[in-house]
C-alpha beads as a LAMMPS data file, in Angstrom:
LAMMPS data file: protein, C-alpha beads

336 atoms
335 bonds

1 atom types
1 bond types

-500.0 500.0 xlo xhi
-500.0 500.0 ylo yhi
-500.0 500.0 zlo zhi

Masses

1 110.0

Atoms # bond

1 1 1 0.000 0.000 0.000
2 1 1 1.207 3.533 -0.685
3 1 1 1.582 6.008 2.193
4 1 1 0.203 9.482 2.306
5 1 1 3.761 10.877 1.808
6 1 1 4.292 8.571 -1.319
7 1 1 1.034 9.434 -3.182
8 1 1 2.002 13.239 -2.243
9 1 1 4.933 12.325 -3.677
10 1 1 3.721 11.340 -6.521
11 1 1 1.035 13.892 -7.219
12 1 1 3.324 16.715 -7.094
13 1 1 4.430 16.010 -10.697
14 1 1 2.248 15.935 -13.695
15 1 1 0.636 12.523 -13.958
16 1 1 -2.035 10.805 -16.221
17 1 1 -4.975 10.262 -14.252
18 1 1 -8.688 8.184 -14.469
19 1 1 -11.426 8.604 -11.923
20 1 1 -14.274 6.896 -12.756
21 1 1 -17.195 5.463 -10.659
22 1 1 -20.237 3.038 -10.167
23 1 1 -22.366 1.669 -13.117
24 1 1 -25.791 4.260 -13.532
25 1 1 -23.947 7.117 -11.493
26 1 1 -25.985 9.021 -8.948
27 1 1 -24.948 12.605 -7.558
28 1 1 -22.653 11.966 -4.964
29 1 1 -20.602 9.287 -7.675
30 1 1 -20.900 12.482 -10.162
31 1 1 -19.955 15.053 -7.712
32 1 1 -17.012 13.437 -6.019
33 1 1 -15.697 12.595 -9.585
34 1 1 -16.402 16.080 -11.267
35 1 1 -15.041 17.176 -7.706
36 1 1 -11.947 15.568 -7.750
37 1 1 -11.643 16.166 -11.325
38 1 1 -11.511 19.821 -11.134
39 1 1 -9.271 20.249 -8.382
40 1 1 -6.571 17.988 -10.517
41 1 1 -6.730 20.155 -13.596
42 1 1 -5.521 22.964 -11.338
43 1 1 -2.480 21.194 -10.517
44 1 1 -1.456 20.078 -13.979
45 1 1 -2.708 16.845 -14.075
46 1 1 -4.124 15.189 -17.558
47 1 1 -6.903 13.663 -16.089
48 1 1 -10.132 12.180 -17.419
49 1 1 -13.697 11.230 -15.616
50 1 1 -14.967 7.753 -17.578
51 1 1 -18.295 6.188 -16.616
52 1 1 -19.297 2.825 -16.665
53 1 1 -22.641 4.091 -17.933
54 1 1 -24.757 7.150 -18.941
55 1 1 -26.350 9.104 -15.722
56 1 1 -29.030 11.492 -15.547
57 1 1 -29.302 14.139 -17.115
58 1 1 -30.139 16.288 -14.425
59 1 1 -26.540 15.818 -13.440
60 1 1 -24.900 17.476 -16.630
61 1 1 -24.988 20.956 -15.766
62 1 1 -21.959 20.191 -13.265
63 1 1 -18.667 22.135 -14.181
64 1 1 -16.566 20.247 -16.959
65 1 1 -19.242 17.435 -17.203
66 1 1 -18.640 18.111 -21.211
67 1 1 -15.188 15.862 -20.904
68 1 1 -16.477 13.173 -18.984
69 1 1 -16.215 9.690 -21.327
70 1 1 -18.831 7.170 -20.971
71 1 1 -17.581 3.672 -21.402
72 1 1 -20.845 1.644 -23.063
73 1 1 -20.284 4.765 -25.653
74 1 1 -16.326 5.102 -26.102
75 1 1 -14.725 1.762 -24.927
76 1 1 -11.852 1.993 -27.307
77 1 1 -10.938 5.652 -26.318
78 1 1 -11.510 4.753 -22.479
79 1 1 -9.347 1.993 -22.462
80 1 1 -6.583 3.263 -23.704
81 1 1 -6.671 6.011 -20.932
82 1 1 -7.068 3.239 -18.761
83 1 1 -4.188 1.513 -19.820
84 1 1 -1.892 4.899 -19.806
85 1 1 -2.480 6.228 -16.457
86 1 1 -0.308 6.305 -13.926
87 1 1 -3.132 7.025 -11.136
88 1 1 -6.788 5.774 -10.990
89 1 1 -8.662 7.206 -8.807
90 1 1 -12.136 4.732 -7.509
91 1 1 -14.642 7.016 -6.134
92 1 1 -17.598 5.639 -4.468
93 1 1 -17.605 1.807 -4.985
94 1 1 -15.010 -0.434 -3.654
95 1 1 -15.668 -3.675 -5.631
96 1 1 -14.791 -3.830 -9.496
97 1 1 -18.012 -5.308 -10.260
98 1 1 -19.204 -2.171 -9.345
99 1 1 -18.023 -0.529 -12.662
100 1 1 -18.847 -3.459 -15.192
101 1 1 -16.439 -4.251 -18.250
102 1 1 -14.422 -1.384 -16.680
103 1 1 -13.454 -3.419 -14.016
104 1 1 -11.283 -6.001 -15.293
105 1 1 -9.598 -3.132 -17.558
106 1 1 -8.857 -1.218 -14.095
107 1 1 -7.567 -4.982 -12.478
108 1 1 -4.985 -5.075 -15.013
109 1 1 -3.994 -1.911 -15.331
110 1 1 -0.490 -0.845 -14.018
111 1 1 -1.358 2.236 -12.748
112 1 1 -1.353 3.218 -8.650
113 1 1 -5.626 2.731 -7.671
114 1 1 -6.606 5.122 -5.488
115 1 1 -9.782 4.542 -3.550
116 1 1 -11.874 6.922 -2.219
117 1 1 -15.323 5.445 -1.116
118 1 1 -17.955 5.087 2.023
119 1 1 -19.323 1.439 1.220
120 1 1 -19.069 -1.684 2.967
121 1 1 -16.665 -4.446 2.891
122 1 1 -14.058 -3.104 0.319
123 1 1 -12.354 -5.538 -2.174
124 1 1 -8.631 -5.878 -1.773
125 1 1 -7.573 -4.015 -5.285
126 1 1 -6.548 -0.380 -4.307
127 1 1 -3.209 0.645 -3.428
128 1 1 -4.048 3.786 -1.156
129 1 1 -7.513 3.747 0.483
130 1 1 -9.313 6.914 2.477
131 1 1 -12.555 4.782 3.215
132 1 1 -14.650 5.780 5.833
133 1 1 -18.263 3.577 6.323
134 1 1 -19.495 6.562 8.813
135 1 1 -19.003 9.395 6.044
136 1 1 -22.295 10.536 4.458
137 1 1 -21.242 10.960 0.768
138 1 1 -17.905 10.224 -1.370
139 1 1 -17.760 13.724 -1.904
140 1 1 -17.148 14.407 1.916
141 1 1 -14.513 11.900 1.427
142 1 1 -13.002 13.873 -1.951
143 1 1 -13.305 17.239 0.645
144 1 1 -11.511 15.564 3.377
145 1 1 -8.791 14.154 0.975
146 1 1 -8.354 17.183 -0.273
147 1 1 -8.193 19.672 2.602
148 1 1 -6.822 17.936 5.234
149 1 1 -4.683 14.576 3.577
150 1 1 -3.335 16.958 0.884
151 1 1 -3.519 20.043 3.276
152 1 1 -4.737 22.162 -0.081
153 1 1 -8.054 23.968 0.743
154 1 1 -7.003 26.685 -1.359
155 1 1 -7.568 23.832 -4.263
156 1 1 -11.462 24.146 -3.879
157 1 1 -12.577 26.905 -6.309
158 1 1 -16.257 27.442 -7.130
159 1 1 -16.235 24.641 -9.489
160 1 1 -14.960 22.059 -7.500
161 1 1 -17.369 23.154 -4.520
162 1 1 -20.018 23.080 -6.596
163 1 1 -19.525 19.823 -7.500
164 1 1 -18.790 18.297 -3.433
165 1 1 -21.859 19.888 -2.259
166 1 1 -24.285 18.288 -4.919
167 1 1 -22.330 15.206 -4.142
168 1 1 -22.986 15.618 -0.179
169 1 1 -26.506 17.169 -1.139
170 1 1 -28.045 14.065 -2.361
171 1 1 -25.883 11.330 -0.609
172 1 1 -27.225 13.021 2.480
173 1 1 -31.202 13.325 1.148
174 1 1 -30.889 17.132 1.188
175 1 1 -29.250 16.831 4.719
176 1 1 -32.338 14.933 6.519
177 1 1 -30.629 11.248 7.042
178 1 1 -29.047 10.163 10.121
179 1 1 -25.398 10.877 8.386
180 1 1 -25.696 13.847 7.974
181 1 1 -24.207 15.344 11.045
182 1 1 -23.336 18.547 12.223
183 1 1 -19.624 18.030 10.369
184 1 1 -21.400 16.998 7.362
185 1 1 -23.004 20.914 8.112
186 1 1 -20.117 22.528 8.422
187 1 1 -18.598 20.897 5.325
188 1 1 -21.479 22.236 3.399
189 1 1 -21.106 25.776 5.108
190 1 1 -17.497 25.903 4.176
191 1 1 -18.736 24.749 0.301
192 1 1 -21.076 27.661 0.008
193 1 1 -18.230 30.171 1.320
194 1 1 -15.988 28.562 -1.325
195 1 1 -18.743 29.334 -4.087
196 1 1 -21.228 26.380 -3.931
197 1 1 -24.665 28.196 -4.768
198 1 1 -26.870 25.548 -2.385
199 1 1 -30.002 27.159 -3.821
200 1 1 -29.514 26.997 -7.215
201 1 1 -27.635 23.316 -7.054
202 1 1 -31.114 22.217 -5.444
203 1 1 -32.787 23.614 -8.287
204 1 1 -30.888 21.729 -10.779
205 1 1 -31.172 18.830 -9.027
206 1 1 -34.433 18.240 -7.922
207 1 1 -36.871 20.822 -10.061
208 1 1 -35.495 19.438 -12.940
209 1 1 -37.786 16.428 -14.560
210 1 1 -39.145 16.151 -17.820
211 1 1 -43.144 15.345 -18.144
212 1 1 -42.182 11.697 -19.083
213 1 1 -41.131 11.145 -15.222
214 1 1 -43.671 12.947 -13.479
215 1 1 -46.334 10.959 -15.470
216 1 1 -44.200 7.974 -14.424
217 1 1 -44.063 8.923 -10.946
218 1 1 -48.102 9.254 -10.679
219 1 1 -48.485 6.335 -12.148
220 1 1 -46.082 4.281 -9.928
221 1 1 -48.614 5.722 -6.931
222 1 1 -51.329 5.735 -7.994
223 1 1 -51.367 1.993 -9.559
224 1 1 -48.101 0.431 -8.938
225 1 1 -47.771 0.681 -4.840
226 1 1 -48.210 -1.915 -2.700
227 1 1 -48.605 -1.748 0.964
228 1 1 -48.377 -4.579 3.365
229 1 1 -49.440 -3.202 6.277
230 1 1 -48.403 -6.274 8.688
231 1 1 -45.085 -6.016 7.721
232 1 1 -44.874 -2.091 7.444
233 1 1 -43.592 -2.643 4.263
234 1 1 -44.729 -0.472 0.683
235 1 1 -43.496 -2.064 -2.619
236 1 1 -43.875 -0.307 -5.750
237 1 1 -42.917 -2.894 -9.194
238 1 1 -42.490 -1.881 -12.554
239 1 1 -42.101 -3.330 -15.298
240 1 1 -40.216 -3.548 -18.452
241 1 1 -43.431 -2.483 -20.735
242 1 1 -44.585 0.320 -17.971
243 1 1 -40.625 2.267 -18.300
244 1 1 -41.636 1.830 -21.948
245 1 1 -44.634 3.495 -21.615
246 1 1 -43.443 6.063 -19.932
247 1 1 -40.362 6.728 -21.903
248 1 1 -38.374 6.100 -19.022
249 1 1 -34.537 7.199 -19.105
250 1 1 -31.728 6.933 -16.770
251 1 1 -32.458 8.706 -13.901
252 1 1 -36.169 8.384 -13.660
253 1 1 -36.873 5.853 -11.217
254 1 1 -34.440 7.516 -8.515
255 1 1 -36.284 8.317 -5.657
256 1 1 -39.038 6.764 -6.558
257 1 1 -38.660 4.032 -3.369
258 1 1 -38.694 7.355 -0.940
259 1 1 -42.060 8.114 -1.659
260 1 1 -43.402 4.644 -0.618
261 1 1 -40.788 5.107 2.180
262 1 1 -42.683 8.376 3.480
263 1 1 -45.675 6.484 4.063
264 1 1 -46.725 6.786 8.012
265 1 1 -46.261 4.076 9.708
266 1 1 -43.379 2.431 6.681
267 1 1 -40.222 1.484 7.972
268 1 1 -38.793 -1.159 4.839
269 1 1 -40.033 0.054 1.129
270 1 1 -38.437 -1.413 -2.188
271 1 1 -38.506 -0.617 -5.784
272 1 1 -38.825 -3.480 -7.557
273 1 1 -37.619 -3.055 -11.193
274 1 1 -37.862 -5.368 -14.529
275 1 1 -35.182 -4.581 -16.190
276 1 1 -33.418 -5.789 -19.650
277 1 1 -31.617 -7.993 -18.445
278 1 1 -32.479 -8.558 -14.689
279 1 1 -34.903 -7.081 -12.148
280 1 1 -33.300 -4.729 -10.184
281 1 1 -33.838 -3.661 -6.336
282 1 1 -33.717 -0.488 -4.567
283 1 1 -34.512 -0.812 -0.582
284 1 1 -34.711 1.747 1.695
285 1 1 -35.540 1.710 5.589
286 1 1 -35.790 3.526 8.911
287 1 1 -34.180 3.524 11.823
288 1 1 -32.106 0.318 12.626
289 1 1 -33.761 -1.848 10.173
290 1 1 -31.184 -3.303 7.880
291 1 1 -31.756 -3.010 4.317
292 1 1 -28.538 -4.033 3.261
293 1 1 -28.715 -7.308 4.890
294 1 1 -31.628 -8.089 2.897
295 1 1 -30.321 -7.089 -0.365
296 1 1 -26.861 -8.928 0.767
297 1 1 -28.176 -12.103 1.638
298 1 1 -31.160 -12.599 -0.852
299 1 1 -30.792 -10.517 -3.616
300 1 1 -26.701 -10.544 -4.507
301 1 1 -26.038 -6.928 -3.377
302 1 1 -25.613 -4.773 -0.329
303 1 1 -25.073 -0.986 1.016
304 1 1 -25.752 0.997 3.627
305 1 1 -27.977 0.263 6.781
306 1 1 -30.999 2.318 5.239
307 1 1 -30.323 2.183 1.655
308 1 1 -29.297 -0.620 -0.228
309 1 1 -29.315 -2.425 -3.523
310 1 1 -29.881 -5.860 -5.066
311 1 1 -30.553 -7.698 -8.423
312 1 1 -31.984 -10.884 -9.407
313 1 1 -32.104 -12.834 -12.552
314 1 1 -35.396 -13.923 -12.216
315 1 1 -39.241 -13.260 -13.801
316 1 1 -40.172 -9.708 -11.762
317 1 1 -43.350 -11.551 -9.761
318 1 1 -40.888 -14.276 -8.452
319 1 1 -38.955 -10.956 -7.438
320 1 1 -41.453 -9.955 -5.763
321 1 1 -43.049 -12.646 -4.419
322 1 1 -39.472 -13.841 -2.549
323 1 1 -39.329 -10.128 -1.317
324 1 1 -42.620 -10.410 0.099
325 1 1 -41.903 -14.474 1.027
326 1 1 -38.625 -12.692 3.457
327 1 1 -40.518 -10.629 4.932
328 1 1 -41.686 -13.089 7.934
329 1 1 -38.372 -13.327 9.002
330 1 1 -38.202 -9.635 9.822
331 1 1 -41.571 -9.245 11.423
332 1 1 -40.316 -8.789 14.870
333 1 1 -37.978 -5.666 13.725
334 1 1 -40.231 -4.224 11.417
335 1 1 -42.924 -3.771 13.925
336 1 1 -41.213 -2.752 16.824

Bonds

1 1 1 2
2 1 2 3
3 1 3 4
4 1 4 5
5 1 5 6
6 1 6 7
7 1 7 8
8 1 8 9
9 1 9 10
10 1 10 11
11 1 11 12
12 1 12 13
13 1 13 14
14 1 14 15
15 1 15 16
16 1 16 17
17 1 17 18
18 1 18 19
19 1 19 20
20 1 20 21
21 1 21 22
22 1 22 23
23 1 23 24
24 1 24 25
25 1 25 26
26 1 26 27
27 1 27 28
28 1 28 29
29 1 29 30
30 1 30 31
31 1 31 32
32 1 32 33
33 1 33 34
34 1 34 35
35 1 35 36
36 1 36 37
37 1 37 38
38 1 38 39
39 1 39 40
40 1 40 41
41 1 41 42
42 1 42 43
43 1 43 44
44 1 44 45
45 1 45 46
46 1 46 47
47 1 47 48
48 1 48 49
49 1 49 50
50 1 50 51
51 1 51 52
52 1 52 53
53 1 53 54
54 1 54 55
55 1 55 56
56 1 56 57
57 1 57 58
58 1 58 59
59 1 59 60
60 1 60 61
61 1 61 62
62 1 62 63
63 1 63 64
64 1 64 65
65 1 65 66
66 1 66 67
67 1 67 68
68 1 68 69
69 1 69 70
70 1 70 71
71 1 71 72
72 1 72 73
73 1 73 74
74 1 74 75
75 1 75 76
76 1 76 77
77 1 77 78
78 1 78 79
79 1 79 80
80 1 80 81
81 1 81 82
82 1 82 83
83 1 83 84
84 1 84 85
85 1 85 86
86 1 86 87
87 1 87 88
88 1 88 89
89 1 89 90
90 1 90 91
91 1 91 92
92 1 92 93
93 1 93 94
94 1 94 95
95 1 95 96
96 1 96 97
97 1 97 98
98 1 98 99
99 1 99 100
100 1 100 101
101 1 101 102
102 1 102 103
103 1 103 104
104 1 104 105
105 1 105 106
106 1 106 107
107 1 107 108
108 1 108 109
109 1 109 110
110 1 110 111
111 1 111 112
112 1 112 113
113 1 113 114
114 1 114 115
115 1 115 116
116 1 116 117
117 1 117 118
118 1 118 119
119 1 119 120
120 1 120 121
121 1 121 122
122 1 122 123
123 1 123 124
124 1 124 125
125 1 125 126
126 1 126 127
127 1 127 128
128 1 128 129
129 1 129 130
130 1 130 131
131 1 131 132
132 1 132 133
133 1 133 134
134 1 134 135
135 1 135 136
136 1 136 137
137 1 137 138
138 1 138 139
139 1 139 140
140 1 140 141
141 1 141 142
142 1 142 143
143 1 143 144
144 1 144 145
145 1 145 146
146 1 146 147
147 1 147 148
148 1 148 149
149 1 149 150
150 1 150 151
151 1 151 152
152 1 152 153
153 1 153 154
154 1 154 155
155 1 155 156
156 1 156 157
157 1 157 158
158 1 158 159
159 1 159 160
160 1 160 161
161 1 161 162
162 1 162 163
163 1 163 164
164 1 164 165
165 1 165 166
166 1 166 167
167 1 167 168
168 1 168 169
169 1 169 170
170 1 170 171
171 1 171 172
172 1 172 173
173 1 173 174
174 1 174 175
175 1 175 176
176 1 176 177
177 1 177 178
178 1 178 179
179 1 179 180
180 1 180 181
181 1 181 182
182 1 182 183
183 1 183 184
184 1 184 185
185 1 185 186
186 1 186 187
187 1 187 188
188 1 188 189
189 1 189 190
190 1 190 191
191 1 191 192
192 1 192 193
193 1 193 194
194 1 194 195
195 1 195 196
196 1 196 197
197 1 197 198
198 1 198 199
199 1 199 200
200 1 200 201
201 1 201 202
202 1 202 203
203 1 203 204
204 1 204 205
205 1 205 206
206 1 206 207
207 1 207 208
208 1 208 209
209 1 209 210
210 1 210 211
211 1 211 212
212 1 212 213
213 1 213 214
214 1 214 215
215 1 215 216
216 1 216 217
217 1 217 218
218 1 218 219
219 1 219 220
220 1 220 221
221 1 221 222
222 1 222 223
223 1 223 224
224 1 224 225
225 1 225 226
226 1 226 227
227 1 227 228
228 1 228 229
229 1 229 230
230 1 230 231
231 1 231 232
232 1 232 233
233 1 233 234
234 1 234 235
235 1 235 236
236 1 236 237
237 1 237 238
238 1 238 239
239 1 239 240
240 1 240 241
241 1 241 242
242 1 242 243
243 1 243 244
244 1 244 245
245 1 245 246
246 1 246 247
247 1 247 248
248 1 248 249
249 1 249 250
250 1 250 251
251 1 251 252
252 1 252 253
253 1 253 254
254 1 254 255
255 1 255 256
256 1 256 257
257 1 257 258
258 1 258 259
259 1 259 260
260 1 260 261
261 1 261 262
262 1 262 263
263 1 263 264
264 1 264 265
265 1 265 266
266 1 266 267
267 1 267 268
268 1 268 269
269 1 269 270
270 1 270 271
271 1 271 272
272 1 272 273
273 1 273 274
274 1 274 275
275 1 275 276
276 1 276 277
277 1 277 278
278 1 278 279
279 1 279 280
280 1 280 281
281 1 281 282
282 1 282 283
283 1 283 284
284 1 284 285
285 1 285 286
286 1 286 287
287 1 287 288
288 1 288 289
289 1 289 290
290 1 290 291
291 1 291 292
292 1 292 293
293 1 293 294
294 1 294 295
295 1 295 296
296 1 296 297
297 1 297 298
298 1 298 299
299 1 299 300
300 1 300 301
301 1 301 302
302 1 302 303
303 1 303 304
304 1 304 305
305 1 305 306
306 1 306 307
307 1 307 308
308 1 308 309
309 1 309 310
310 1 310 311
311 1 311 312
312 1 312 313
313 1 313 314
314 1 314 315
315 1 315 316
316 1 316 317
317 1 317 318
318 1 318 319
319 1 319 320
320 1 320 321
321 1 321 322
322 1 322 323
323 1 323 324
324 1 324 325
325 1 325 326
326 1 326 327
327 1 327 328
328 1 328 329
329 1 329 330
330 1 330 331
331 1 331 332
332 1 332 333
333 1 333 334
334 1 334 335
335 1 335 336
């Protein structure tokens, strides 16, 4: 493993560098990677942001999002870059499944892996690891790493605050979950001094859907949800036809599985999604209640206490039917 005064070492001198992140990337995976990417460019770096996948486009008005390389689109160009860098820098997954095809490109790549990241259970592939499970977003990570590792606070310009705060913005759900603590705060105060402009971020964000998903989202209520009251569990499933339907694009089912979650009384809600190639879970909870180990032990995935993710290669009503079947074993917690 390196130490802190060896990747110092070697980041004082122009390197090539890759960041790149988990497969359909959310806003913290975007902001820490935008983040990270900007303060880099200051310092000389070459450095390139590749995707596994597309992302929302509500996420493309962050700074320099125009030179980020999507891998499904450009594999040829990406892994070349792979295969040049010195430094890759992992940012908010620590398993190479995490990124697809990328991964086994990033295995076998000679370059020094950086990994920056808040999951559980990290695979053994990095060479310098800041990793902290208690950490609300990557991006608070990226900050940390930045301002206090590489002692460089004079690194975050407006860009690259802009960037950290949507990352800690939506990691966080707009500062209302549990890890969001009065740090997280202060973080996000010292973003907005730097140039962060919280209101308008939110704006861009979150009042930023097309018709197509709003449609979608009524529809999910208003036909699609499912609550088992005995279980204090809501379940919304879509399927394959209904995204179809709806014209559905990256980006439009997330935070779909809050909604059910804000039911009174709720304290376990899923998204249950039919997907091309496999149905797809999103589980959320409350309190103590651990989604993760659901999604860990019965549907090939895992995450955080109250937010986790799973898949299944299964017909979506078996899906949903084993979801449901689980269930029993939980009673006792889910009722308390």
């Amino acid at each position: 493993m390196l130490t802190l005064t060896e990747l110092k070492t070697l980041l004082a001198t122009p390197q090539r560098i890759v960041i790149t992140t988990h497969h359909k990337p959310d806003g913290d995976a975007m902001g820490s990677s935008l983040g990270l990417y900007g303060y880099l460019i200051q310092k000389g770096h070459h450095v390139r942001v590749i995707t596994p996948t597309d992302y929302p486009t509500f996420l493309h008005w962050m700074p320099n999002n125009g030179d980020v390389i999507i891998f499904t689109e450009q594999q040829e160009q990406a892994a070349k870059l792979v295969d040049e860098a010195s430094i890759i820098f992992c940012l908010d997954f620590n398993t190479l499944s995490r990124i697809n095809e990328l991964g086994e490109l990033v295995r076998a790549a000679g370059a020094k892996k950086i990994m920056i990241d808040h999951h559980l259970e990290p695979e053994d592939f990095d060479d310098y690891r800041h990793w902290d499970i208690n950490a609300c977003a990557a991006a608070q990570l990226v900050y940390d790493f930045i301002v206090n590792q590489l002692e460089d606070k004079a690194g975050i310009n407006k860009d690259v605050a802009s960037c950290l705060y949507t990352g800690i913005m939506t990691d966080s759900g707009s500062f209302r979950f549990e890890s969001a603590t009065s740090e997280v705060y202060r973080i996000a105060a010292n973003l907005i001094d730097l140039g962060a402009e919280h209101w308008k971020i939110h704006q861009l964000v979150y009042d930023n859907a097309s018709e197509n998903r709003l449609r979608f989202l009524g529809y999910c209520l208003s036909n699609k949800l499912e609550v088992l009251r005995e279980y204090n569990t809501a379940i919304i499933s879509v399927t394959k036809e209904e995204l179809a339907q709806y014209h559905s694009v990256t980006g439009d089912t997330e935070g779909v599985v809050n909604y059910a979650l804000s039911i009174n009384g709720i304290r376990l809600a899923a998204l249950i999604i039919e997907r091309t190639d496999k149905v797809k879970l999103s589980v959320r909870s409350t309190g103590d209640f651990p989604a993760n180990e659901i999604c860990k032990k019965y549907f090939n995935g895992g995450g955080h206490r109250n937010a986790a993710g799973g898949a299944a290669e299964k017909p979506l009503a078996d899906v949903v039917n084993e979801f449901k079947s689980i269930l029993a074993e939980y009673k006792e917690q889910l009722i308390a």
